[in-house]
KOLVEXLO-998962 format. One line per 3 residues: their letters; for each residue x, y, z of N, C-alpha, C. Coordinates in Angstrom, 1 decimal, padded with zeros to 4 digits, m for minus. Layout:
A = X:Y:Z:X:Y:Z:X:Y:Z  ...
This chain:
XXX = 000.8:m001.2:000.0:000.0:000.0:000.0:000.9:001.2:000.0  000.6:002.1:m000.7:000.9:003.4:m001.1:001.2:004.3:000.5  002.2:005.1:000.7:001.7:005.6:002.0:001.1:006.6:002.4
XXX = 000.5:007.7:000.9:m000.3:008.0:001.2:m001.6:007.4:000.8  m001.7:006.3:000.8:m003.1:005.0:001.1:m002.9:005.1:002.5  m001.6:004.7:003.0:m001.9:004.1:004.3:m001.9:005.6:005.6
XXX = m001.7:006.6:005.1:m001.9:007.9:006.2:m003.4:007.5:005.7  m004.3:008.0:004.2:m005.0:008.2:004.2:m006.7:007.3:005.3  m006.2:005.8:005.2:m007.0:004.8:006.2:m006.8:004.8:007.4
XXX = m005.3:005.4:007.9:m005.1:005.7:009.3:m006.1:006.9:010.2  m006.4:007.5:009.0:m007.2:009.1:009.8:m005.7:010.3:009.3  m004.9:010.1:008.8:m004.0:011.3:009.0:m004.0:011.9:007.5
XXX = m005.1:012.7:007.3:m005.8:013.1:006.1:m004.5:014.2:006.1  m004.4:015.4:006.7:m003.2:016.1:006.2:m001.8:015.5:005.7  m001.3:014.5:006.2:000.0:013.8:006.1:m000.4:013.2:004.6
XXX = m001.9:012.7:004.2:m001.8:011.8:002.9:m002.1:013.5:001.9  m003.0:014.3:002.7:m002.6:015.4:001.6:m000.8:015.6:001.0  m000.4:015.7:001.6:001.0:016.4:001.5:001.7:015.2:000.9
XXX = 001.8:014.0:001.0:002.0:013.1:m000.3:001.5:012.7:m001.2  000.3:013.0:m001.6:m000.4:012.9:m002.8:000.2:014.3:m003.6  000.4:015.2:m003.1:000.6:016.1:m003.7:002.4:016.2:m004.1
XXX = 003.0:015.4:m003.8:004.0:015.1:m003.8:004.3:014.1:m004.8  003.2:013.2:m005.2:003.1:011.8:m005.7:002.9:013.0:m006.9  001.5:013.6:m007.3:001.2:014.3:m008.2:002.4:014.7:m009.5
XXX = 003.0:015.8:m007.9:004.2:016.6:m009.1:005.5:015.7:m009.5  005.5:013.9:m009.2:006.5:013.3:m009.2:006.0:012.2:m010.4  004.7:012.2:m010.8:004.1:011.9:m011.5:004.0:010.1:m011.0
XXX = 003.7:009.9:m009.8:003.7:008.9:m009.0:002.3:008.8:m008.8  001.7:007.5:m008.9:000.3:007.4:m009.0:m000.7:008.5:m009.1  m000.3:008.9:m010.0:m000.8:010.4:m010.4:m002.7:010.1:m010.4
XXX = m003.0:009.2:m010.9:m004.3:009.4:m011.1:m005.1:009.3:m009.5  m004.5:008.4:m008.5:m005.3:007.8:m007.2:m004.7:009.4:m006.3  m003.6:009.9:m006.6:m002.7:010.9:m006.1:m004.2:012.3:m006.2
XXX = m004.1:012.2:m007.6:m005.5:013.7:m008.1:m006.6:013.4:m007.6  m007.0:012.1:m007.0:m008.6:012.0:m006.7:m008.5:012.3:m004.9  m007.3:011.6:m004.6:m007.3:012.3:m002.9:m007.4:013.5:m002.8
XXX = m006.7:014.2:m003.5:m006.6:015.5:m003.4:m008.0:016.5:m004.0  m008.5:016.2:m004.8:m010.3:016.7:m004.8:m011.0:016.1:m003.9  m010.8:014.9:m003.1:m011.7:015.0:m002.0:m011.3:015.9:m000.5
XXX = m010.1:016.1:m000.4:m009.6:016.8:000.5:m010.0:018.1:000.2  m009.5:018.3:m000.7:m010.2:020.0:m001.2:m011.7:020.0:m001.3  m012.6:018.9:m001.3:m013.9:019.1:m001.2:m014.3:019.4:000.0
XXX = m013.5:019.3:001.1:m013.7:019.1:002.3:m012.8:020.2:003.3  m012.1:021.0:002.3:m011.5:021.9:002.6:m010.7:022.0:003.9  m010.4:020.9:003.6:m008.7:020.4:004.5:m007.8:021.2:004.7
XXX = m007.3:022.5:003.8:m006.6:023.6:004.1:m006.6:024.2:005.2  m008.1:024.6:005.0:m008.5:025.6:005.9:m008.8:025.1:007.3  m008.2:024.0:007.9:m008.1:023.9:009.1:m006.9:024.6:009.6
XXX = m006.6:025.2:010.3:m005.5:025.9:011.1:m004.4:025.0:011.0  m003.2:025.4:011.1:m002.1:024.5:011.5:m000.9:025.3:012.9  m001.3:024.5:013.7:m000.7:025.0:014.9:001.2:026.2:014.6
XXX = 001.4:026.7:015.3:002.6:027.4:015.1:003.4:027.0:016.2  003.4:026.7:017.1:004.2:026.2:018.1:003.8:024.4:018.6  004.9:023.7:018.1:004.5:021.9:018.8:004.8:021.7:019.7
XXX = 005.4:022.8:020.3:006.2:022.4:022.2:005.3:022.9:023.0  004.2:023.7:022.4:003.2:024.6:023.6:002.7:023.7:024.2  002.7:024.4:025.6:002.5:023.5:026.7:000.7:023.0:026.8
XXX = m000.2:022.2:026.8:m000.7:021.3:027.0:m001.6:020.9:027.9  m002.6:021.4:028.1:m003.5:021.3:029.4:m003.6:019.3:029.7  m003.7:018.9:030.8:m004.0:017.5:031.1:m005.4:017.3:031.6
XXX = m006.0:016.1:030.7:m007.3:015.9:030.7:m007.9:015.7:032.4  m008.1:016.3:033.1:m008.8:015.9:034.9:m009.3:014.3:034.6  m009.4:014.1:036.0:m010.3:012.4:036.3:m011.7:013.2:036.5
XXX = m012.3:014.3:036.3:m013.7:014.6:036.3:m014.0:014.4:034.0  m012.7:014.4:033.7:m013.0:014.7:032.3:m012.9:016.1:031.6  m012.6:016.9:032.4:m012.7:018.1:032.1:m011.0:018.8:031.7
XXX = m011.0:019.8:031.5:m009.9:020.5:031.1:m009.9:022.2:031.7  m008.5:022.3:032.3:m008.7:023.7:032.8:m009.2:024.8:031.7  m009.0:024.9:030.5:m010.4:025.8:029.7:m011.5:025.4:029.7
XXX = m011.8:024.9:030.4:m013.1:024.5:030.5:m013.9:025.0:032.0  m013.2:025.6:032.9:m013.2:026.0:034.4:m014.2:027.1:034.2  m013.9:028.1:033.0:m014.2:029.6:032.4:m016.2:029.4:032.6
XXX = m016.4:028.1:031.9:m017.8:028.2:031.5:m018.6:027.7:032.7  m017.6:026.0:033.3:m018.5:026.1:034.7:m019.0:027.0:035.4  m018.1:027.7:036.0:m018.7:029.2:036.5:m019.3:029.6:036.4
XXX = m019.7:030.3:034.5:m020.3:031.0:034.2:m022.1:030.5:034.4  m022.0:029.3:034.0:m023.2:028.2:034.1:m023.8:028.1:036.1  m022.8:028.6:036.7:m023.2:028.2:038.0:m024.0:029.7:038.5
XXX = m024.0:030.5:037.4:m024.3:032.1:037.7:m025.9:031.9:037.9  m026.9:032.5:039.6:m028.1:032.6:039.2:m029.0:033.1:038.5  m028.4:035.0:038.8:m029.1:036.0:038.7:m028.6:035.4:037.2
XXX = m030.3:035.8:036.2:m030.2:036.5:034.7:m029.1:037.2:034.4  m029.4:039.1:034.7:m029.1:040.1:034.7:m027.2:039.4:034.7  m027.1:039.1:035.4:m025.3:039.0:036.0:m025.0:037.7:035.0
XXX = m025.4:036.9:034.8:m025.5:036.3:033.5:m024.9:036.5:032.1  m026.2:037.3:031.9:m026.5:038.4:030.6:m025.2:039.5:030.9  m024.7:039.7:031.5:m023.6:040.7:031.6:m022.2:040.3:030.9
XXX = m022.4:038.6:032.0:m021.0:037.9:031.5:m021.2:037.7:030.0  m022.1:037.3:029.3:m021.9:036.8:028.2:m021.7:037.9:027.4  m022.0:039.0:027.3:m021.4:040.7:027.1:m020.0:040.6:026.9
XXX = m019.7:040.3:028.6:m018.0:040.5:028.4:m017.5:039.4:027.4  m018.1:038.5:027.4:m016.9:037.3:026.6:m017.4:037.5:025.3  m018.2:038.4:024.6:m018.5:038.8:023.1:m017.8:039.7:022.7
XXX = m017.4:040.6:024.1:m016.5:041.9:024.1:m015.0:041.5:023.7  m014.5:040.6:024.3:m013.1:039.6:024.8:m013.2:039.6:022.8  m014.3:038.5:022.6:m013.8:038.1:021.1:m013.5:039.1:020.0
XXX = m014.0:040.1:020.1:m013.9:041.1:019.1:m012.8:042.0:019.5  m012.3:042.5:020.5:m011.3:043.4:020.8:m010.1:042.8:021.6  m010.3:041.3:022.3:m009.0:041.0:023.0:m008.0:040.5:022.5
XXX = m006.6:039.8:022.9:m006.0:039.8:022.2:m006.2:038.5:021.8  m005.0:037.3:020.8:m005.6:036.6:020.2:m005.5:035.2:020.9  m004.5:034.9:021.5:m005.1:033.8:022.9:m006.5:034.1:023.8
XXX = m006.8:035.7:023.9:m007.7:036.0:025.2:m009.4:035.7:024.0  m009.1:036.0:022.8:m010.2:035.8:022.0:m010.5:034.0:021.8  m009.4:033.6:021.4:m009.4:031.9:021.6:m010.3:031.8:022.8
XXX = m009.9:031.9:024.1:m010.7:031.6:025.1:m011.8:032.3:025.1  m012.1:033.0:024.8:m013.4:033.5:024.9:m014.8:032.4:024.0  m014.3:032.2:022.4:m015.0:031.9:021.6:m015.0:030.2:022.3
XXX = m014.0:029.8:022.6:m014.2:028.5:023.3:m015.2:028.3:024.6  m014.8:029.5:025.3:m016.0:029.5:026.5:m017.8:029.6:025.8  m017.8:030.6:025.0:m019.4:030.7:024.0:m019.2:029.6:023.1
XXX = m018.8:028.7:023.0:m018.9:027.2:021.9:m019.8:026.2:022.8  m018.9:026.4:024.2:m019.1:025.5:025.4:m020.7:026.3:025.7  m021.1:027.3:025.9:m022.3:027.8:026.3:m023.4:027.6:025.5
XXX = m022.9:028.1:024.1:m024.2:027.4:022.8:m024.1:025.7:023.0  m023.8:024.6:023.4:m023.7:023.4:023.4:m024.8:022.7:024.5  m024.4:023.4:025.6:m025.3:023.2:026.7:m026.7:023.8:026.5
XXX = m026.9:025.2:025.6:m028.1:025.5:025.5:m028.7:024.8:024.1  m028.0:024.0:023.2:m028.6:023.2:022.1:m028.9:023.8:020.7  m027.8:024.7:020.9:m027.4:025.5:019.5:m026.4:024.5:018.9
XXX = m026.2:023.9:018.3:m025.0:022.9:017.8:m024.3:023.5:016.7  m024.7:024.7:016.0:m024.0:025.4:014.5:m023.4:026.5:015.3  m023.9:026.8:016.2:m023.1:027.7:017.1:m022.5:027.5:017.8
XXX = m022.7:026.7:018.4:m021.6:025.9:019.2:m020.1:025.3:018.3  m020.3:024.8:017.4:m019.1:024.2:016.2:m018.8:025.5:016.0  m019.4:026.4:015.4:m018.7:027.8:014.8:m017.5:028.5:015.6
XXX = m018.1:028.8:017.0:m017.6:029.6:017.9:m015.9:028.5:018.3  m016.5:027.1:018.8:m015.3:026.2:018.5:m014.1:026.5:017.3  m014.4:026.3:016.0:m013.6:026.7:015.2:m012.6:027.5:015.3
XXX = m013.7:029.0:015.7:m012.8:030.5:015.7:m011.9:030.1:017.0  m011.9:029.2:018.3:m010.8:029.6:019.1:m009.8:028.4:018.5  m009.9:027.8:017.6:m008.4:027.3:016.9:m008.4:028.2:015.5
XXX = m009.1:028.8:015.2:m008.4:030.2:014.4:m007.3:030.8:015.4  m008.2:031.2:016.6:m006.9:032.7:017.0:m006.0:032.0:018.2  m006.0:030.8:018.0:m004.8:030.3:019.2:m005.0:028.5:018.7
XXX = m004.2:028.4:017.7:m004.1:026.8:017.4:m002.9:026.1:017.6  m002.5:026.3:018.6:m001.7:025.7:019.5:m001.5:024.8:020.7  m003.3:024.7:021.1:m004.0:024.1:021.9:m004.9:023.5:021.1
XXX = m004.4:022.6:021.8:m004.7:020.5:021.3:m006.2:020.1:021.6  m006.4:020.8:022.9:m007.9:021.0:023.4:m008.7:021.5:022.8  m008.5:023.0:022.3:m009.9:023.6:021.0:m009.5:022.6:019.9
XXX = m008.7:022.1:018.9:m008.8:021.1:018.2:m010.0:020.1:018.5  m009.3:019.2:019.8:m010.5:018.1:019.9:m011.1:018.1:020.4  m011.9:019.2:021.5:m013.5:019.4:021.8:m013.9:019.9:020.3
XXX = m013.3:020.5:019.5:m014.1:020.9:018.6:m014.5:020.0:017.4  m013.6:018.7:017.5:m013.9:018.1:016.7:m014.6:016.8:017.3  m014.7:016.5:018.2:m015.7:015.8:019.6:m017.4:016.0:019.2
XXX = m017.4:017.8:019.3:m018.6:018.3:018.7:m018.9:017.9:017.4  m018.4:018.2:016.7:m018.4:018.3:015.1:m019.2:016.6:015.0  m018.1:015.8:015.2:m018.6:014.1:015.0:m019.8:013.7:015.9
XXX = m020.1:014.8:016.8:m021.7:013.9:018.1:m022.9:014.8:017.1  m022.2:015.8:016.0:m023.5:016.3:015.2:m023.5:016.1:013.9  m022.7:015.2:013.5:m022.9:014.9:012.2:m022.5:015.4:010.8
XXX = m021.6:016.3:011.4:m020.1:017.0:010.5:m019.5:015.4:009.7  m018.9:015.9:008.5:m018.2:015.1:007.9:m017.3:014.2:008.3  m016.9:013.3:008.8:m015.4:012.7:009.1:m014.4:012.9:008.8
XXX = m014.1:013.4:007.6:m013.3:013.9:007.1:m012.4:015.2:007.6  m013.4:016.3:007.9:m013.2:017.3:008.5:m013.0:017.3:010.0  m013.4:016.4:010.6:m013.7:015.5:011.6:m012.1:015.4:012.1
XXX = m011.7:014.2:011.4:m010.5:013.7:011.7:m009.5:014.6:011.1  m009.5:015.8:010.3:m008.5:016.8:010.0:m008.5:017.6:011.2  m009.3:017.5:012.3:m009.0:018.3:013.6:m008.5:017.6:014.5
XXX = m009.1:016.3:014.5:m008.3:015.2:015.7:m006.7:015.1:015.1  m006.2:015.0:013.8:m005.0:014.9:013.2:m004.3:016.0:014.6  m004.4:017.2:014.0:m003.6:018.2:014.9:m003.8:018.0:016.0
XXX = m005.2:017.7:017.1:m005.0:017.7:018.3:m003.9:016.7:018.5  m004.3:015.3:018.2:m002.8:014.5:018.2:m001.4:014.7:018.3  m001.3:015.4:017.1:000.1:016.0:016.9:001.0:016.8:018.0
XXX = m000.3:018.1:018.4:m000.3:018.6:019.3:000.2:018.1:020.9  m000.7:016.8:021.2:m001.1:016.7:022.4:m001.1:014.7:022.2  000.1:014.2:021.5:000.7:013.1:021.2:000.1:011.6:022.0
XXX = m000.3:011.9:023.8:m000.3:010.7:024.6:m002.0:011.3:025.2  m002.6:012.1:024.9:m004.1:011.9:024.9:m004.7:011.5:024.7  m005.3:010.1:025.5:m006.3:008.8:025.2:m007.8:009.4:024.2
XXX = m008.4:010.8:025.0:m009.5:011.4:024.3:m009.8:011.2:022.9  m008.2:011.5:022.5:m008.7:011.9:020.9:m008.4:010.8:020.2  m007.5:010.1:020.8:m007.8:008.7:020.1:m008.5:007.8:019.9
XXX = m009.5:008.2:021.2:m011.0:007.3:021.5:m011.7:007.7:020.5  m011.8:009.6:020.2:m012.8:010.6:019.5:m012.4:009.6:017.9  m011.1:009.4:017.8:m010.3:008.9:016.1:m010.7:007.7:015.8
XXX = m010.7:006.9:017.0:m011.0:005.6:016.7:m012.6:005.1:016.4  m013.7:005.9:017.2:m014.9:006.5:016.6:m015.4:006.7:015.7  m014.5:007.7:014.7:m014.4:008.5:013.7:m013.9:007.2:012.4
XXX = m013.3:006.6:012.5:m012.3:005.6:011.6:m013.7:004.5:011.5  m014.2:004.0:012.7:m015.3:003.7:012.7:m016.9:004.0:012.0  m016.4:005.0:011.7:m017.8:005.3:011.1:m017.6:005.2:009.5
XXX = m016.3:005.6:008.9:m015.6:005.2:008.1:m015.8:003.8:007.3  m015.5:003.3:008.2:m015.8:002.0:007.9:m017.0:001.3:007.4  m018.3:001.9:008.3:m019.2:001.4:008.0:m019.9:002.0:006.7
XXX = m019.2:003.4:006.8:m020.0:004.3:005.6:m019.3:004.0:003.8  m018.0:003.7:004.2:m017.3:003.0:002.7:m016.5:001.7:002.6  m017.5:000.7:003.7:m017.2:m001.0:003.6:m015.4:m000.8:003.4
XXX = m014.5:m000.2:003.7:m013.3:m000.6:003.5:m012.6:m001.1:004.6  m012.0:m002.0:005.1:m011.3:m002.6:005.8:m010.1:m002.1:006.6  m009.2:m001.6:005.6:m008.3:m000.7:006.5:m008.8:000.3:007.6
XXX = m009.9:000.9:007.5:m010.5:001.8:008.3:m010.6:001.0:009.6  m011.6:000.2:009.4:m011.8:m001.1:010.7:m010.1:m001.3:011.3  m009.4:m001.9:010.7:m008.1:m002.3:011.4:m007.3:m001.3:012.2
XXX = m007.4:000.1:011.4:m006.9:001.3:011.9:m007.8:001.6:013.1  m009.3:001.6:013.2:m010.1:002.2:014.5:m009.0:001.2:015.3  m009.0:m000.2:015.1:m009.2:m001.1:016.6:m007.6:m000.5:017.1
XXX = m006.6:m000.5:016.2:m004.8:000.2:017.1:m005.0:001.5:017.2  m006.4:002.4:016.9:m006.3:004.1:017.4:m006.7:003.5:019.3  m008.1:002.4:019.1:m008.6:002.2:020.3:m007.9:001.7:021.1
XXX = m006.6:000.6:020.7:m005.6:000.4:021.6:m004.8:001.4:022.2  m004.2:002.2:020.9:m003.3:003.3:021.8:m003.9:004.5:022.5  m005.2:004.4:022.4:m006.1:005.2:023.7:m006.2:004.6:024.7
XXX = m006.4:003.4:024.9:m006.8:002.2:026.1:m005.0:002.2:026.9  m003.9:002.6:026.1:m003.1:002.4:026.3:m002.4:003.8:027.2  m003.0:005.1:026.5:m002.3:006.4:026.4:m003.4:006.1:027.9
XXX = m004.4:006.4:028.6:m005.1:006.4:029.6:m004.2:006.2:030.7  m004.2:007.8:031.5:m003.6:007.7:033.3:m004.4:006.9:034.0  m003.6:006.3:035.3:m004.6:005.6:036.1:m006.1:006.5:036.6
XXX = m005.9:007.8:036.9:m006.9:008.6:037.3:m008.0:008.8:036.4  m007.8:008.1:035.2:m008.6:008.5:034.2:m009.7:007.2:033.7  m010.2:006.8:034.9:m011.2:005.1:035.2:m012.6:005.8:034.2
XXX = m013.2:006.4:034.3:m014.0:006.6:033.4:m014.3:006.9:032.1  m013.1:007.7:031.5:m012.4:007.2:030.3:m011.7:006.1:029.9  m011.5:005.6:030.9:m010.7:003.8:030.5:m012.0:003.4:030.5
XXX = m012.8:003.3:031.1:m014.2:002.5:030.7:m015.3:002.5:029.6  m015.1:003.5:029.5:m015.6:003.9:027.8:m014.9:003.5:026.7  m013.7:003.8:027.1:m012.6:002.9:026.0:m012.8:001.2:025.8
XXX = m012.5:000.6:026.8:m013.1:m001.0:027.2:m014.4:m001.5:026.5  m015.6:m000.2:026.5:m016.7:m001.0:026.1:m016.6:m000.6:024.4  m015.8:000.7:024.3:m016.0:000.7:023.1:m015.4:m000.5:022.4
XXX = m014.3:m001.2:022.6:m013.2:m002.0:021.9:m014.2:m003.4:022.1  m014.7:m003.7:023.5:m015.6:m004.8:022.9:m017.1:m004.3:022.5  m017.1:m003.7:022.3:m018.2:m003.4:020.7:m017.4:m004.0:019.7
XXX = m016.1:m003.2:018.9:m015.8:m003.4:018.6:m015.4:m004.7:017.8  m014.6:m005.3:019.1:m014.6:m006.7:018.6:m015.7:m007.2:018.2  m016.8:m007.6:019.0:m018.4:m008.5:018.4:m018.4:m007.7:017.1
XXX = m018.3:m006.7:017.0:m018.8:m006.3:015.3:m017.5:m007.0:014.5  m016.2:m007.2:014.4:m015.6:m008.1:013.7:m015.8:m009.1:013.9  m016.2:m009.9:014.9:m017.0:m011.6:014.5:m017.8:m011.6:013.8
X = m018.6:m010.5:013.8:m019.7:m010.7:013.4:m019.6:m011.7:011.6
């Protein structure tokens, strides 16, 4: 298999872009080389952000599941009064338009997280997006945003071009390998191809694998996903 066949059935759609495009001008399977590359561009694989710094440091997923960008919204959610409410969500509209471009990241990531819970889902994904526009350096707006994207029925494709970078990013996080191995999953079923299947069950290992001890509730989700899994290849 070609290796960009084999990025492409792994999930690492940027890596098989960037050798199809390579294959192209080498005139190397030029014809399977031109068809990845219109479906990538159909899908507008570009236009996902590409982080600028690979050393930035890395929030660690909590044993509640959560992540310290994620502390911003609890809060905000625990607020009674309306009025004081309605105020905060002011400031963090204020933050996106005039702050700076980390302080706008977290903003639009806090209002992603707030349209989610209220059951806006296009606003929710949008506002996600924009905080890996203005700060894509963080591995976390990647894969909550692509977490969302796949629980609503966004493309896979697009899908897994955000889990790609969170990975890259944030290398030994069981999350997004669980989120990839899901995603490869659905793959599978939606274009009967086999490599997809083989690739979910080693993303689901090296999630099952990548999992801190503190992290039993993600290990258990992992566990049932993998024997799903399995019964569906006996099947």
């Amino acid at each position: 298999m070609h290796t960009m066949e084999q990025y492409f059935y792994s999930g690492q759609f940027h890596l098989s872009l960037q050798e199809a495009r390579e294959a192209l001008q080498d005139d190397r399977s030029s014809q399977q080389a031109s068809q990845l590359i219109q479906l990538y561009n159909r899908h507008e694989l570009d236009s996902i952000p590409l982080y600028t710094n690979i050393d930035a440091r890395q929030s660690e997923e909590r044993a509640d599941e959560t992540y310290e960008e994620q502390d911003e919204v609890h809060k905000i959610r625990e607020i009674q009064d309306e009025s004081t409410f309605n105020e905060r969500v002011k400031e963090l509209e204020k933050v996106a338009r005039v702050g700076q471009d980390i302080e706008k990241a977290q903003s639009f990531f806090t209002q992603g997280q707030l349209f989610l819970f209220a059951h806006h889902y296009d606003e929710s994904v949008h506002c996600m997006l924009q905080a890996v526009k203005w700060n894509p350096n963080k591995a976390v707006f990647y894969g909550i945003a692509a977490q969302t994207m796949h629980r609503f029925g966004w493309s896979p494709f697009e899908v897994l071009g955000y889990l790609e970078r969170a990975i890259e990013l944030d290398a030994e996080n069981a999350r997004w390998y669980w989120n990839k191995g899901l995603v490869l999953t659905q793959l599978y079923k939606d274009l009967k191809q086999d490599p997809f299947l083989e690739n979910a069950l080693i993303t689901l290992e090296k999630a099952l694998e990548s999992c801190r001890p503190q992290q039993r509730s993600l290990k258990i989700a992992i566990e049932n996903t993998l024997d799903n899994m399995r019964d569906y290849v006996l099947e």
